[in-house]
N, C-alpha and C positions, 0 to 999 in steps of 0.2 A: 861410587864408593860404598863398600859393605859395612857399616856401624853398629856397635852394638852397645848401646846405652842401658847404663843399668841405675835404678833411679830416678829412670825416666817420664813415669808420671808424679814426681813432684814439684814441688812449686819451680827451683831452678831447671828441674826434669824437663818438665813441659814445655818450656822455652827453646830450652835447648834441641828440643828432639823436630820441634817446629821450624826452627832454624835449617836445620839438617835438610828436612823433610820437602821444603821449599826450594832447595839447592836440587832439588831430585838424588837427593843420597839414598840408596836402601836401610831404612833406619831398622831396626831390632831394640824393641822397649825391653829389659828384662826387670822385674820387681821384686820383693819378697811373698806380697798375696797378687799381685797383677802383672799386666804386661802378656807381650808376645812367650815368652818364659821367665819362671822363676826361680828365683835365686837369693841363698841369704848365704852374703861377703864374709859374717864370720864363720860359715862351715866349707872347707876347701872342696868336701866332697861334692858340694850344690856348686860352688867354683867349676868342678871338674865337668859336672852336667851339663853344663851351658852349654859348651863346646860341641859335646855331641849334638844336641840339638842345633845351634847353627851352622856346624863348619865353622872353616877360618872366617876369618873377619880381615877388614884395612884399616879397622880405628878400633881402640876399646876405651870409653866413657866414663868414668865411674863418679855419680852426685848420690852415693848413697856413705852412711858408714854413723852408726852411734856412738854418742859420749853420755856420760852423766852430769848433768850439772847442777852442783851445789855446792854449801859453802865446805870447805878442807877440812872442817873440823867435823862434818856427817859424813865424808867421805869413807867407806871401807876399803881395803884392797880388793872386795871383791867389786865394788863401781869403780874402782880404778880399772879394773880386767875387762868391764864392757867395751869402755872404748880402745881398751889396748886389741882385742879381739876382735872387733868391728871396724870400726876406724883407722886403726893403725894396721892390723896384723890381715884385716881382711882387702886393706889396698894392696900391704905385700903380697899377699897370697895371689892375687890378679895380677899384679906383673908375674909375679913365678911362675905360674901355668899359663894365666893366658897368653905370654910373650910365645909360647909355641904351637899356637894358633891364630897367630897373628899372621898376613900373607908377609913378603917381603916388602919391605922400606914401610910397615903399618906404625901405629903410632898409639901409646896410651897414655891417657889424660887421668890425672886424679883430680879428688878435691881436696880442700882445707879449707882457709877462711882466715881474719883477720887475726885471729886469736893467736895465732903463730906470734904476730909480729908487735899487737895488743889487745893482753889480755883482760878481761874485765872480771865483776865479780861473780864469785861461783862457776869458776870455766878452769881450775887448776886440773882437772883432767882432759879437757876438749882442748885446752892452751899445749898439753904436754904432745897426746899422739899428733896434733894439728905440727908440731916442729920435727916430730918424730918422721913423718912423713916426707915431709918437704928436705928433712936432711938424706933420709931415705932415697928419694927419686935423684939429687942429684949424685950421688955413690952410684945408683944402678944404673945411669947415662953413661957412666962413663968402660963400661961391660958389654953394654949390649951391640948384639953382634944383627946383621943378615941388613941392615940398612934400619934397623929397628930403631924409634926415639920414644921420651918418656916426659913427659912434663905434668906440672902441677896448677889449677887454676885457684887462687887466693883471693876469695871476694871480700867486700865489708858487706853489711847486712844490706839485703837486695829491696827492693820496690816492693814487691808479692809480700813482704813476711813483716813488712813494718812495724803495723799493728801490733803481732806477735813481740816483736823480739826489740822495740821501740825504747825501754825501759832500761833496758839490759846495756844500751849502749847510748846513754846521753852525752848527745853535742855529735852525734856523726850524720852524716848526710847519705838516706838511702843511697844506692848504686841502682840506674835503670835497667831494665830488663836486659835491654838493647845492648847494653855496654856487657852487661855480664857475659849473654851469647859470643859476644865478641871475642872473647878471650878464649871458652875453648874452638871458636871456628880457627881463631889463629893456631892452636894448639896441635888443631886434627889436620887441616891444611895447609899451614907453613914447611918452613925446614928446622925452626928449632927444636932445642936437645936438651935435659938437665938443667931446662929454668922453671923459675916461680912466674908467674903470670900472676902480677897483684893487682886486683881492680878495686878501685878505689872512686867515690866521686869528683 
């Protein structure tokens, strides 16, 4: 299977593309400064690039996409527009084009995260495109035509990023590596359609 991972060298990147990699998939990293090629989600036009550079693909990946976070009342419309542009508008933009380089019955994976479902403090923009999303994939499952499906991976804060992001989320229990990977192997090689994929400890 031809995969093209984008975000794939970071912290849930890496894991995942390792995963892949081990199944003997043909992985494809794409990043914003690294990777096999690059790519930054909120310009359609680096969108549009990719493609020439790999051809079609059998799975499309995506563990990339920014928000701002802080508290609502520092927020301006213009850090609301990061992650409406990156996050939100740059996952749709990868279903819009890349679904038509996608081979037949391929499959795209986004991300989100807990913040969809709870949100904590200073995440009222990463909480909005995080729903925006997820309400997104399941409307475009139910469109997509040639055997094509869509799904969403929803993690809580993973093993790798503890440290980081530890504060931010008191009383929750990392999610392991292992279990994360799990969810888009289920995503890219299952049969489901138009679900959240919530991984939780």
């Amino acid at each position: 299977m031809k995969i093209l991972i984008i975000g794939g060298n970071g912290t849930i990147g890496k894991t995942v593309t390792k995963r892949f990699s081990e199944e003997h998939d043909e992985v494809i990293i794409a990043g914003r400064s690294s990777g096999d090629v690059t790519v930054d989600i909120a310009n359609p036009d680096s969108i549009e690039k990719i493609f020439q550079k790999t051809g079609n693909v059998d799975a499309i990946v995506n563990i990339a996409g920014d928000a701002k976070w802080d508290s609502f009342d520092n927020l301006s419309e213009e850090d609301f527009y990061i992650g409406i542009k990156s996050k939100m508008m740059g996952q749709v933009n990868l279903v819009r084009l890349g679904r038509k380089h996608l081979n037949e019955n391929g499959s795209i994976t986004l991300t989100t995260g807990i913040l969809a479902d709870e949100p904590v403090d200073k995440t009222t923009s990463a909480a909005m495109v995080n729903g925006a999303v997820e309400s997104f994939t399941k409307a475009a499952a139910l469109e997509l035509t040639n055997g094509l499906r869509i799904n969403v991976v929803s993690a809580d804060m993973v093993e790798d990023a503890y440290e980081k992001y530890k504060d931010y989320f008191p009383g929750n229990t990392p999610v392991p590596m292992r279990k994360i990977t799990d969810g888009y192997f289920k995503s890219v090689k299952g049969k489901i359609n138009g679900e959240i994929i919530r991984i939780r400890a």
